[in-house]
DRENLO-400433 format. One record per residue (C-alpha): x, y, z; residue in three letters. Coordinates in steps of 0.05 Angstrom, whole numbers. Layout:
! residues N
<pt east="X" north="Y" up="Z" residuo="ALA"/>
...
//
This chain:
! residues 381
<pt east="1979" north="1408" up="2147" residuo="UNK"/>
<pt east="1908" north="1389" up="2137" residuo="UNK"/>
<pt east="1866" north="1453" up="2102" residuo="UNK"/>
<pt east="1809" north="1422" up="2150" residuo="UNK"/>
<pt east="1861" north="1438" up="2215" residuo="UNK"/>
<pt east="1842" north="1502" up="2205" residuo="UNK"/>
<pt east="1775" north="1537" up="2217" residuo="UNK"/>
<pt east="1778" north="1576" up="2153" residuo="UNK"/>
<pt east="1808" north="1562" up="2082" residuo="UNK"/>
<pt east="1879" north="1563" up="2040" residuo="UNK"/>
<pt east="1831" north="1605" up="1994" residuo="UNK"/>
<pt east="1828" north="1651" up="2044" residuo="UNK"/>
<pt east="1890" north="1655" up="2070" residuo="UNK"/>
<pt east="1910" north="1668" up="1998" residuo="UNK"/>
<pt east="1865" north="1720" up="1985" residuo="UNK"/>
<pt east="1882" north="1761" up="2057" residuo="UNK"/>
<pt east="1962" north="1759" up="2017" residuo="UNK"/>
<pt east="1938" north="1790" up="1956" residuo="UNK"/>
<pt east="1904" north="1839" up="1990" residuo="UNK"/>
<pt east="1948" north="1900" up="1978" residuo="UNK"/>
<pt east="1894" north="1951" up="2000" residuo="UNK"/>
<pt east="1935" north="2021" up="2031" residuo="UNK"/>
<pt east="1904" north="2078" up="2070" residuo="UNK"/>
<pt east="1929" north="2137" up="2109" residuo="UNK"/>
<pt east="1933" north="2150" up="2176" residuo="UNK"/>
<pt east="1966" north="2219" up="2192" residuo="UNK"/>
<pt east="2031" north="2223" up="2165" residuo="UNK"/>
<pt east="2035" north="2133" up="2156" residuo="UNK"/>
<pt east="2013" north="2089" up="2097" residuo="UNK"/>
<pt east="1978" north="2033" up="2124" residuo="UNK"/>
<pt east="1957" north="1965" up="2088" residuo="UNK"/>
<pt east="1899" north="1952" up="2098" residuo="UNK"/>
<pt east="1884" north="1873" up="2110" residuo="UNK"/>
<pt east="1811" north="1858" up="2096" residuo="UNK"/>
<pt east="1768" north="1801" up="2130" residuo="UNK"/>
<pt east="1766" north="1755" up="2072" residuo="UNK"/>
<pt east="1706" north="1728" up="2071" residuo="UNK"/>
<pt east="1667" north="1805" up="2081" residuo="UNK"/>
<pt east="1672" north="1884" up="2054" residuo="UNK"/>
<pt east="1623" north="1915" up="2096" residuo="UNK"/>
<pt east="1654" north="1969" up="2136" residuo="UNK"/>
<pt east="1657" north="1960" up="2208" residuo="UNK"/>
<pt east="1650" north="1884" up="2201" residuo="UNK"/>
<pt east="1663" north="1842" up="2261" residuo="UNK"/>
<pt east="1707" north="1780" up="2241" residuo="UNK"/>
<pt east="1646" north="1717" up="2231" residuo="UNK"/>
<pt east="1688" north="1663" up="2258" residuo="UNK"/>
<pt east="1703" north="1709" up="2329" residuo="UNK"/>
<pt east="1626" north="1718" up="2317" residuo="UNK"/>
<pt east="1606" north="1646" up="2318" residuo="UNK"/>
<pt east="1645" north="1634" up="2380" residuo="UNK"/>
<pt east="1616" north="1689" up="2424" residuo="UNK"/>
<pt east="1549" north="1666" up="2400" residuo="UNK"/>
<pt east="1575" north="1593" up="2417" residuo="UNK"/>
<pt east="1588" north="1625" up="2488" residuo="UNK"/>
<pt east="1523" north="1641" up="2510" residuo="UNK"/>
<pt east="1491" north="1587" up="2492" residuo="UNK"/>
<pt east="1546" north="1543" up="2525" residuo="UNK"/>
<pt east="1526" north="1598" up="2584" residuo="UNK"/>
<pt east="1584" north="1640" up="2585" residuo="UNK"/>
<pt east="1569" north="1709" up="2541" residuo="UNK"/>
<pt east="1635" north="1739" up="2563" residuo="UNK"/>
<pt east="1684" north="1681" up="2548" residuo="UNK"/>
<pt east="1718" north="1706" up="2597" residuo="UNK"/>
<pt east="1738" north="1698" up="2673" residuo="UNK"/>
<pt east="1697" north="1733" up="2727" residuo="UNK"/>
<pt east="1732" north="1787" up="2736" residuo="UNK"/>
<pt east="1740" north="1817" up="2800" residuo="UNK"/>
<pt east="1738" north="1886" up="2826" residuo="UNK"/>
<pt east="1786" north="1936" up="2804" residuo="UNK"/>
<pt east="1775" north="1978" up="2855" residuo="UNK"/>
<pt east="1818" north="1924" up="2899" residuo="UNK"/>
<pt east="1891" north="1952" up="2903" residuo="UNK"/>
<pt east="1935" north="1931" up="2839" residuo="UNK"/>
<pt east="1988" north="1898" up="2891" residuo="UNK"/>
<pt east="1940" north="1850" up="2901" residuo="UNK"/>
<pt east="1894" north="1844" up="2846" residuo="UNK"/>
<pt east="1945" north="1844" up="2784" residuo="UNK"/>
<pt east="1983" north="1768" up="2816" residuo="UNK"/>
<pt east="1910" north="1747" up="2834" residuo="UNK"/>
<pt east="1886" north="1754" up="2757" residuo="UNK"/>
<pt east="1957" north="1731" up="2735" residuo="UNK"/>
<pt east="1937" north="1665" up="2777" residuo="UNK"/>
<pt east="1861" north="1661" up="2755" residuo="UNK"/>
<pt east="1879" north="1674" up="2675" residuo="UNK"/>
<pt east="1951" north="1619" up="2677" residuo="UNK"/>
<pt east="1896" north="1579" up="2712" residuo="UNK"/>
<pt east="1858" north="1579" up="2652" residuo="UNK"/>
<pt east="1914" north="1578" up="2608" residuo="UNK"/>
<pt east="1927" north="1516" up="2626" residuo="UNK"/>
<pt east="1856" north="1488" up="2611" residuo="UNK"/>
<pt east="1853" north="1449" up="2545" residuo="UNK"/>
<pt east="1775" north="1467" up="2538" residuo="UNK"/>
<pt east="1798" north="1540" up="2537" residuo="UNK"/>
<pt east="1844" north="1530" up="2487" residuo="UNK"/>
<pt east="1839" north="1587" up="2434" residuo="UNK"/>
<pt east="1905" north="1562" up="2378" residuo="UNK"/>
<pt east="1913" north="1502" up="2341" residuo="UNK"/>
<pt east="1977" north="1478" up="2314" residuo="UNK"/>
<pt east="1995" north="1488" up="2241" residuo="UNK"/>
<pt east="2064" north="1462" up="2244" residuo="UNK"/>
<pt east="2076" north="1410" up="2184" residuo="UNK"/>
<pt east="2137" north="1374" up="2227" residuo="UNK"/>
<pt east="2158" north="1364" up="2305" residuo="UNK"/>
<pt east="2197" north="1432" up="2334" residuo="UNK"/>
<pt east="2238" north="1415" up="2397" residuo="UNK"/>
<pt east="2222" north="1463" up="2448" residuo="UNK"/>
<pt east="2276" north="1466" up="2511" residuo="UNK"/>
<pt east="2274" north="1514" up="2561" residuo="UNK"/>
<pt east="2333" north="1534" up="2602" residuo="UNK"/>
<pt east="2345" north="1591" up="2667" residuo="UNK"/>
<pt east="2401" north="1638" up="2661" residuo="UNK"/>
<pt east="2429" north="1697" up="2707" residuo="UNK"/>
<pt east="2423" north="1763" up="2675" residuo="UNK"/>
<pt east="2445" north="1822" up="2711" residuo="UNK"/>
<pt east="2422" north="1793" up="2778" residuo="UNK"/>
<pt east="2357" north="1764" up="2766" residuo="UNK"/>
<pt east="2347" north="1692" up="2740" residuo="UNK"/>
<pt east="2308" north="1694" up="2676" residuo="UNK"/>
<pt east="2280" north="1632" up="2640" residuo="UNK"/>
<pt east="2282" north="1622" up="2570" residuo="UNK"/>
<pt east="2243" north="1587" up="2523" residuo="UNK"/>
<pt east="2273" north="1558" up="2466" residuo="UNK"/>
<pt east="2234" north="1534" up="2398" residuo="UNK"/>
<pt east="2296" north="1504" up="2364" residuo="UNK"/>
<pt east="2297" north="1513" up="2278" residuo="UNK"/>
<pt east="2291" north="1449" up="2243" residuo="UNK"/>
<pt east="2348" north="1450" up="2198" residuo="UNK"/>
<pt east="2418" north="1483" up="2229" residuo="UNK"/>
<pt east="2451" north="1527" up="2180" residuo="UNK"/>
<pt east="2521" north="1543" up="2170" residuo="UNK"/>
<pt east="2536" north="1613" up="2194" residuo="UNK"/>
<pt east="2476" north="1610" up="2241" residuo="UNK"/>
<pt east="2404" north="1609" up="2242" residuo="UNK"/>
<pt east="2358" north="1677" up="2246" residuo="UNK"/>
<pt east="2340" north="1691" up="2324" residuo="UNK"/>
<pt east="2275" north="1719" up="2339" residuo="UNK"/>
<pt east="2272" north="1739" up="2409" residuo="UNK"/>
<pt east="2198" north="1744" up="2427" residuo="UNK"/>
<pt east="2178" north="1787" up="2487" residuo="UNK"/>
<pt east="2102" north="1766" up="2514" residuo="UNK"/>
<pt east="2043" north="1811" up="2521" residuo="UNK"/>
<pt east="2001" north="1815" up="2586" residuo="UNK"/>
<pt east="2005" north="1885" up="2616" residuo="UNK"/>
<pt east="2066" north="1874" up="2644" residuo="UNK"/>
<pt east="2035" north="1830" up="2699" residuo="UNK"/>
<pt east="2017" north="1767" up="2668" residuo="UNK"/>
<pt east="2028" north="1719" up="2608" residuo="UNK"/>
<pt east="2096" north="1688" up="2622" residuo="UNK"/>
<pt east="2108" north="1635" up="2569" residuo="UNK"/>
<pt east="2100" north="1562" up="2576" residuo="UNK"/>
<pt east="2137" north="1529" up="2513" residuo="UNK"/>
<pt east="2069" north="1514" up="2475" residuo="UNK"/>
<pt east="2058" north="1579" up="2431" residuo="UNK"/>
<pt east="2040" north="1554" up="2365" residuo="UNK"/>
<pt east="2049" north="1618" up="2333" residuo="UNK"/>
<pt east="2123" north="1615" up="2354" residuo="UNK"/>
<pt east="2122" north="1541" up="2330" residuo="UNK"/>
<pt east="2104" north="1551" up="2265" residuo="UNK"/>
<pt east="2144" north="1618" up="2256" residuo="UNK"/>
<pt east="2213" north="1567" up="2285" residuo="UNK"/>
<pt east="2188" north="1524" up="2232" residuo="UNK"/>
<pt east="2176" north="1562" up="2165" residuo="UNK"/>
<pt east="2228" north="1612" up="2185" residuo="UNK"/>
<pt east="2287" north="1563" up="2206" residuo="UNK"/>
<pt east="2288" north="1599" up="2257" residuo="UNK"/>
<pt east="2313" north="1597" up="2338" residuo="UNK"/>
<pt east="2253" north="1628" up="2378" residuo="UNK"/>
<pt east="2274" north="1651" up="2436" residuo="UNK"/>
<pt east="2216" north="1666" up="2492" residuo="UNK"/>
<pt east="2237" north="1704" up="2550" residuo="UNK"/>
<pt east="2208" north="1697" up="2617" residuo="UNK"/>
<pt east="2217" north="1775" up="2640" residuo="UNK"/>
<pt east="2202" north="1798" up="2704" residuo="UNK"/>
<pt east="2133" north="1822" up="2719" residuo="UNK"/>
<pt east="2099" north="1882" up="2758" residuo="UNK"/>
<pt east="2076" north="1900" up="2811" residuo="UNK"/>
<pt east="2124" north="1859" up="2843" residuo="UNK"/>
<pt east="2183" north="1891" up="2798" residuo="UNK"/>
<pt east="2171" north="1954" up="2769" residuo="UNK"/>
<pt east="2200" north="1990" up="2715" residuo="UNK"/>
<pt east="2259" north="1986" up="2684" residuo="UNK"/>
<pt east="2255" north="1914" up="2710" residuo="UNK"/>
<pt east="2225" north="1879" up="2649" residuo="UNK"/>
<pt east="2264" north="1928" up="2600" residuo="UNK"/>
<pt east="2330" north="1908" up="2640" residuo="UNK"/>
<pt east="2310" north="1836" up="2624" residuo="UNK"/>
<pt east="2297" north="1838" up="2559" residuo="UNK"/>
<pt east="2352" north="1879" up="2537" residuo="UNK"/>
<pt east="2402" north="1826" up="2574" residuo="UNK"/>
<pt east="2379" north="1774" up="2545" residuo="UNK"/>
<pt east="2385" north="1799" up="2480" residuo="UNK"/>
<pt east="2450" north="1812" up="2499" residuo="UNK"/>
<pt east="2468" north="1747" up="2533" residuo="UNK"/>
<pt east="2449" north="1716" up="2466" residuo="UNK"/>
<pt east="2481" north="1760" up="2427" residuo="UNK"/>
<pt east="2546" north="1748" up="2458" residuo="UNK"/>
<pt east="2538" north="1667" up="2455" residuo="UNK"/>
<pt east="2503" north="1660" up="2384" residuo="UNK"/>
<pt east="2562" north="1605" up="2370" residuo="UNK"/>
<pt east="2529" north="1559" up="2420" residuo="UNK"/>
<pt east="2463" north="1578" up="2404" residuo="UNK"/>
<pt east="2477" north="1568" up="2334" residuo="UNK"/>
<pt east="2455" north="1639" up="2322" residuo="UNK"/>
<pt east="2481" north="1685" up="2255" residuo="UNK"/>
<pt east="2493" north="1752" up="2301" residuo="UNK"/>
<pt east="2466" north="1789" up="2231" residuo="UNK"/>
<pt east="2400" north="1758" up="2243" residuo="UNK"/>
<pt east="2366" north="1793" up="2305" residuo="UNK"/>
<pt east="2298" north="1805" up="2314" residuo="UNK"/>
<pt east="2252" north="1819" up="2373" residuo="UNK"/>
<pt east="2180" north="1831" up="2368" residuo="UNK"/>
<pt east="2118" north="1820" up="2415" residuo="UNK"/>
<pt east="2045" north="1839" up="2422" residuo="UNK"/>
<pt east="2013" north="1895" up="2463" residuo="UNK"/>
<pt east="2068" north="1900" up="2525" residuo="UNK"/>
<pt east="2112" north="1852" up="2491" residuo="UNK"/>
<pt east="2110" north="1899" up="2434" residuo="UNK"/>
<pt east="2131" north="1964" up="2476" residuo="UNK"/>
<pt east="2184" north="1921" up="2502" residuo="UNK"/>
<pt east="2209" north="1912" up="2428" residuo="UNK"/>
<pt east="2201" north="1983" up="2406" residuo="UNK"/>
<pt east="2241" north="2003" up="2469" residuo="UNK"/>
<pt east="2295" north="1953" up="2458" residuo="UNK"/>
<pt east="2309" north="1973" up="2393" residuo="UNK"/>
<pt east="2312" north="2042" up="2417" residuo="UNK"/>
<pt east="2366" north="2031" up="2468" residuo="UNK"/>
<pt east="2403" north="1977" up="2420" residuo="UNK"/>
<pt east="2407" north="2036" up="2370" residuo="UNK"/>
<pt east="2424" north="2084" up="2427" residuo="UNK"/>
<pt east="2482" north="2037" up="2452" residuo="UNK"/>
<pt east="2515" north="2041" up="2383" residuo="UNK"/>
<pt east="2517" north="1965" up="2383" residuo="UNK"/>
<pt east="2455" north="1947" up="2323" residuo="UNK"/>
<pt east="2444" north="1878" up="2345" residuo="UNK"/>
<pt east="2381" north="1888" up="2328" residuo="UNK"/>
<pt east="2367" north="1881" up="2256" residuo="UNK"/>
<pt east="2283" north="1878" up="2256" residuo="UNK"/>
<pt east="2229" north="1888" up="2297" residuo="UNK"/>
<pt east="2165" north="1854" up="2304" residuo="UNK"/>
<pt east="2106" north="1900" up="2338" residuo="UNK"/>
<pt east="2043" north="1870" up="2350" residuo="UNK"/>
<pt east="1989" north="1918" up="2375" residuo="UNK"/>
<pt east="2045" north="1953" up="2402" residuo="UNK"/>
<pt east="2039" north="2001" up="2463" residuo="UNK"/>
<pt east="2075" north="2057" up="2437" residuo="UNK"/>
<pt east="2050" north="2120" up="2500" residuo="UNK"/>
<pt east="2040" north="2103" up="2570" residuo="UNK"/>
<pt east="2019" north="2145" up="2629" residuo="UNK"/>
<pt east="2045" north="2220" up="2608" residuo="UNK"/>
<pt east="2087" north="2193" up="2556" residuo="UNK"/>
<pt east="2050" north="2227" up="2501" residuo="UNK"/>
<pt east="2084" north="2263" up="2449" residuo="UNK"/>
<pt east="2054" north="2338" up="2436" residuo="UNK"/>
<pt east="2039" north="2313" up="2360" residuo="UNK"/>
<pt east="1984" north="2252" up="2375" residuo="UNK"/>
<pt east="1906" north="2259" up="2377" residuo="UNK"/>
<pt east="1867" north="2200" up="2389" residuo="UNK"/>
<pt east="1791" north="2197" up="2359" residuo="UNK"/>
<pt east="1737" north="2163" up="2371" residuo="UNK"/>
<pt east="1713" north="2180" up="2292" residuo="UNK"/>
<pt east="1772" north="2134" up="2273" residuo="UNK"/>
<pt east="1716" north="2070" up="2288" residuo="UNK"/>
<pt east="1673" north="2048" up="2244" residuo="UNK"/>
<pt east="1612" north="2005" up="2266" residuo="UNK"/>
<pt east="1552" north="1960" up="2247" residuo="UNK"/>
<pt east="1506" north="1911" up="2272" residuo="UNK"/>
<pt east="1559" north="1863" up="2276" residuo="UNK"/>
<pt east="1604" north="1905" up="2315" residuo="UNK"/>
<pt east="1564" north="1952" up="2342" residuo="UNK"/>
<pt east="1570" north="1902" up="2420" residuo="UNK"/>
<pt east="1651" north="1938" up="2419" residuo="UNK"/>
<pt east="1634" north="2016" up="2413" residuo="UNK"/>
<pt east="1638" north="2026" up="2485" residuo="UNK"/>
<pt east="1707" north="1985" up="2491" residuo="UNK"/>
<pt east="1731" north="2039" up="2436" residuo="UNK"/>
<pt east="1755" north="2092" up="2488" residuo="UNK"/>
<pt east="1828" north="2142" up="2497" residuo="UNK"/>
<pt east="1870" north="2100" up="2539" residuo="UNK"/>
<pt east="1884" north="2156" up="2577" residuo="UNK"/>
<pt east="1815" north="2150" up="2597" residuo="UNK"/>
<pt east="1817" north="2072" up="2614" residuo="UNK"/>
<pt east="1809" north="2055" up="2682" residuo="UNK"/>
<pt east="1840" north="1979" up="2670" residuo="UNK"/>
<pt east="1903" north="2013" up="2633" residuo="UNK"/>
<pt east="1912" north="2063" up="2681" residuo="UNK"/>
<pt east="1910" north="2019" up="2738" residuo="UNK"/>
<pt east="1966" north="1964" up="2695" residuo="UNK"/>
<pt east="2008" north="2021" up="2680" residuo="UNK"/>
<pt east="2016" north="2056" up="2749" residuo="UNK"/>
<pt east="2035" north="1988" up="2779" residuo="UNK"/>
<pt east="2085" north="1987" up="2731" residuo="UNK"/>
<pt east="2116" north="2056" up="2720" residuo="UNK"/>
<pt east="2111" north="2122" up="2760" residuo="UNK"/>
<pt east="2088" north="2186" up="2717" residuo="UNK"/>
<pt east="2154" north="2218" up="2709" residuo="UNK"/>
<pt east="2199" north="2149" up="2688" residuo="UNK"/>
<pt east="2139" north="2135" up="2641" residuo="UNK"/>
<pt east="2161" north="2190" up="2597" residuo="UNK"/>
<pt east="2230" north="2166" up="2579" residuo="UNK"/>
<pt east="2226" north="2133" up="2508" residuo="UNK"/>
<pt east="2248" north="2054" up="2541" residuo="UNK"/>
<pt east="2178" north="2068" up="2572" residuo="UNK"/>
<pt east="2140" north="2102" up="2518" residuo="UNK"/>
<pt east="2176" north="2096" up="2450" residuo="UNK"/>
<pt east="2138" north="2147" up="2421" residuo="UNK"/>
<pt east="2175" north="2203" up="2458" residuo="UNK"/>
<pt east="2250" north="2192" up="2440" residuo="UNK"/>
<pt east="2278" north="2252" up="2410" residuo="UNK"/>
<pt east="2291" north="2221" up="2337" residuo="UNK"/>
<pt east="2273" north="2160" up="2309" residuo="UNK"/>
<pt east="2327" north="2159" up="2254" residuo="UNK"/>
<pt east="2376" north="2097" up="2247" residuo="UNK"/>
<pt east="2322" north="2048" up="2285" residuo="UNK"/>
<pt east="2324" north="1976" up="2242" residuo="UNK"/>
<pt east="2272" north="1958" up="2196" residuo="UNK"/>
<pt east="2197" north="1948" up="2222" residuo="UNK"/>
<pt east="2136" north="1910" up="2221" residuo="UNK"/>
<pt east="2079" north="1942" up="2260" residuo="UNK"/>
<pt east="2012" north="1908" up="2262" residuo="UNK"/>
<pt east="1948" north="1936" up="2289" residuo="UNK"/>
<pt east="1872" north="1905" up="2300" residuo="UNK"/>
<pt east="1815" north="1955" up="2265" residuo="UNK"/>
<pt east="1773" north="1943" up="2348" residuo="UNK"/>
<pt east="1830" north="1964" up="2384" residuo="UNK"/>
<pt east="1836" north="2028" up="2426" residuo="UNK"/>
<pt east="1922" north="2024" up="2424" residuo="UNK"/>
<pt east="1908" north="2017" up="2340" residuo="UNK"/>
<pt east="1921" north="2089" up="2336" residuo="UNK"/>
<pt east="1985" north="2100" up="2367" residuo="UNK"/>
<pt east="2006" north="2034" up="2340" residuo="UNK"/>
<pt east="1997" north="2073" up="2273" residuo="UNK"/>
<pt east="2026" north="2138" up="2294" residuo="UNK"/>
<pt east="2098" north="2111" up="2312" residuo="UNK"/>
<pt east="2094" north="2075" up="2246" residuo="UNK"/>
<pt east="2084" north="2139" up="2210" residuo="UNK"/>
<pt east="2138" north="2175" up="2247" residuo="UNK"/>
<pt east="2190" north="2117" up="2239" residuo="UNK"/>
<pt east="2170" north="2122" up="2164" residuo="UNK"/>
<pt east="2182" north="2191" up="2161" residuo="UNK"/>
<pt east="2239" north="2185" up="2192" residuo="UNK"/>
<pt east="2271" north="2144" up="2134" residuo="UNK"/>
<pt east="2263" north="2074" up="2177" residuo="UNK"/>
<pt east="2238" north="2008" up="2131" residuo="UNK"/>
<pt east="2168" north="2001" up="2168" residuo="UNK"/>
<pt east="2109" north="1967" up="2141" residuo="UNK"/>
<pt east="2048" north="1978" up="2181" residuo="UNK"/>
<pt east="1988" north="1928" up="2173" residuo="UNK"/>
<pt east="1920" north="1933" up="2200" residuo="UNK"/>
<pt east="1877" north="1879" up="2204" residuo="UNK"/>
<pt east="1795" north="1883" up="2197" residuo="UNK"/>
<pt east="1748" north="1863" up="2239" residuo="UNK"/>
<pt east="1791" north="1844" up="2302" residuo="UNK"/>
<pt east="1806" north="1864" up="2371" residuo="UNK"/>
<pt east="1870" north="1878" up="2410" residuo="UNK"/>
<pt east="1876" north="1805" up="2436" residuo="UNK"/>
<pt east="1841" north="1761" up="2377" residuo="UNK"/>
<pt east="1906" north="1757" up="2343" residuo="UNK"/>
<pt east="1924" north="1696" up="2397" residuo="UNK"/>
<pt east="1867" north="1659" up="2359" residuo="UNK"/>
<pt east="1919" north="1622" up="2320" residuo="UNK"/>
<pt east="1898" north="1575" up="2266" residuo="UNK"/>
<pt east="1816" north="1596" up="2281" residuo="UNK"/>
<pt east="1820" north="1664" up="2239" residuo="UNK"/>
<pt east="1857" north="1680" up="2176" residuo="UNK"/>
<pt east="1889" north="1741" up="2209" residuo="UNK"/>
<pt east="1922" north="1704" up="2255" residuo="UNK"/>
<pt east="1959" north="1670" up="2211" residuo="UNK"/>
<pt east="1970" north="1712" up="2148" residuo="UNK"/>
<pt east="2003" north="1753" up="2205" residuo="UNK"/>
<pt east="2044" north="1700" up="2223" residuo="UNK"/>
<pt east="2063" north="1691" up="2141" residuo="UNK"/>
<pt east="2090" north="1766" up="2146" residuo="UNK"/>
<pt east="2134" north="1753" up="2209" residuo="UNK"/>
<pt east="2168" north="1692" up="2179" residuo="UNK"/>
<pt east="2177" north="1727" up="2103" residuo="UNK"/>
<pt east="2217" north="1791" up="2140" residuo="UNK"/>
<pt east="2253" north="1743" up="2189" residuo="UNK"/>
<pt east="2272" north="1708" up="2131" residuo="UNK"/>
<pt east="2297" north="1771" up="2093" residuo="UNK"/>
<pt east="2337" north="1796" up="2140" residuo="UNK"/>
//
C-alpha cells in the first residue's frame, strides 16, 4: 500500500507506536497516544482540522446532516435519522475511510435465524485458512443502538481480516426503538454462540474469540463478555472496546465522578468545550437511551457493564478512548476497575480526537495505529 494512500505518513504511524507515554486516571494506567505531528496540550488533530475548514468553504461548516428536531418523539425521529445518515452512507462524496488493504478480502454476507429473529451477517473472510482454525473477531457496530447496520465495506474490518488472518464477522443486530432492550444483547450473544457452535464450517479455532465494537457496539462487547463469563462457557477470549459505553440511564456505579476539569483546551480546540458535557446531562443520549432501555433494566450489568457485582475472571481487554469525548471517562473507569480486578486490560487514549473521528480510517494516524493494536492482540490470542 502506497504511503501516498494515506493522508499522513509511515513516519508517523511509526512514531504514534513508539509512543509509550502512561498517565493515571483514578485507579487505571492509561497510555497515552499523542497526535504525532503536535505536543501542545489540548491540540485538536490538524488533518480533522483541515477538513472542517475544507467544509465551510465547500459551504457546509457542520459536515454534517441537518439535523432535525429532537423534540420530535424518538419513535419517529431515531428510523428517520437512521434513513437520512445510511442515505449518506451510501454517498461516495461523503466518504470519510480509504482502503489500506495490500491484497483483495472476500466479503460474503449471509442471514441466519437466531433465537427467533433473522440476523444478517457479514463476513470479511482471512486470506490464508489455517489448520486448526482462523481467529474470529465478531464486531458489533456503533450507532446508538438505532442506526449503523453494516454494509460489507468497513475498511477497518478489511484490513484487520487481512493483517490479522482473521474471519470478521459483522453482525446485523436488531435496532431500537423498534426492538428494545435486551433485543440487540440477545442478538449478539446468539450469534456468538451460533458461531461458536459451527467454527468447523466457519473455519474458526473456538480458542480464538474476540468481540469488540465502538461506542454502542462497544457496550454490546463489554456486556457480552460479561454474560459469556457469567454462563461459565469462556468463549470469549478478548475484547475489543472502542469508546465504549460503559453507564447508561441509572446505571451508574456509586464509585464514578465525571469532570469537566478532565478537558483540556486551546485555540484549536477550544470550537468542542461546549460538546464536553455529563452524559447524564445530554439531551441527544438521553433521548437514544430511553428508546432503548427503561430506567430500571438499564441498571443490570448486560445494559451498563459498569455495575456487575465483580469484574474478576472477564478475558483480556483492549479499551480505547478519544481525549474530545464526553463517554472518555467511563471508558477509562471500567478499564481501571477490570485492572484492578486482576483482568489483562490495556487502555489507550488517543489525542486530539472525538468520539466518532476514529471512523476516519486511513485520513488520521489514530485511526489506524488503533487498528495496528486490534490486529497485534487478535493475533496473540
Amino acid at each position: 500500500m502506497s504511503e501516498n494512500t494515506r493522508h499522513y505518513s509511515f513516519a508517523m504511524l511509526q512514531k504514534m507506536k513508539s509512543d509509550d507515554t502512561t498517565t493515571n486516571f483514578g485507579t487505571a494506567k492509561v497510555h497515552i497516544k499523542h497526535i504525532p505531528d503536535r505536543d501542545r496540550a489540548g491540540e485538536f488533530e490538524p488533518r480533522l482540522a483541515e477538513k472542517l475548514k475544507q467544509s465551510v468553504l465547500d459551504g457546509n461548516p457542520n459536515q454534517a446532516i441537518h439535523m432535525p428536531s429532537l423534540d420530535i418523539p424518538a419513535e419517529k425521529l431515531l428510523p428517520a435519522l437512521r434513513q437520512m445518515m445510511e442515505a449518506a452512507r451510501e454517498d461516495p462524496e461523503k466518504s470519510k475511510t480509504i482502503d489500506l488493504c495490500d491484497g483483495n478480502i472476500e466479503i460474503t454476507q449471509e442471514e441466519v435465524l437466531l433465537g427467533g429473529r433473522k440476523i444478517k451477517l457479514w463476513q470479511y473472510h482471512a486470506p490464508v485458512d489455517l489448520e486448526g482454525g482462523n481467529p474470529c473477531f465478531l464486531h458489533f457496530h456503533g450507532g446508538g443502538f438505532f442506526m449503523g447496520p453494516p454494509n460489507g465495506k468497513d475498511p477497518m474490518l478489511k484490513f484487520i481480516a487481512e493483517k490479522a488472518n482473521a474471519h470478521v464477522f459483522d453482525v446485523d443486530y436488531s435496532l431500537s426503538p423498534e426492538n428494545k432492550y435486551p433485543a440487540a444483547i440477545e442478538d449478539c450473544y446468539n450469534a456468538l454462540c451460533y458461531l461458536y457452535a459451527h467454527a468447523e464450517r466457519y473455519g474458526i479455532s473456538r480458542s480464538k474469540v474476540a468481540v469488540g465494537g465502538g461506542s454502542a457496539g462497544g457496550n454490546l462487547s463489554a456486556a457480552i463478555a460479561l454474560k459469556d463469563r457469567d454462563s461459565g462457557e469462556k468463549k470469549v477470549a478478548l475484547q475489543l472496546l472502542m469508546n465504549p459505553v460503559t453507564m447508561i440511564g441509572d446505571g451508574y456505579p456509586d464509585g464514578f465522578v465525571w469532570s469537566a476539569s478532565e478537558y483540556v483546551y486551546n485555540e484549536t480546540s477550544e470550537f468542542l468545550r461546549g460538546e464536553m458535557e455529563d452524559p447524564r446531562q445530554s439531551k441527544g443520549l438521553d433521548l437514544m437511551f430511553t428508546a432503548y432501555v427503561t430506567p430500571e433494566e438499564s441498571k443490570s450489568p448486560y445494559c451498563s457493564p459498569a455495575m456487575a457485582e465483580t469484574f474478576v475472571g472477564l478475558p483480556k481487554a483492549i479499551i480505547v478512548t478519544s481525549e474530545f469525548d464526553s463517554l472518555r471517562q467511563e471508558g477509562e473507569w471500567y478499564g481501571g476497575v477490570l485492572q484492578q480486578a486482576g483482568v489483562d486490560a490495556e487502555i489507550y487514549r488517543y489525542n486530539g480526537i472525538r468520539h466518532e473521528d476514529m471512523g476516519n480510517f486511513g485520513l488520521i494516524p489514530q485511526a489506524e495505529d488503533m487498528a495496528v493494536i486490534l490486529v497485534e492482540a487478535i493475533r496473540m490470542m
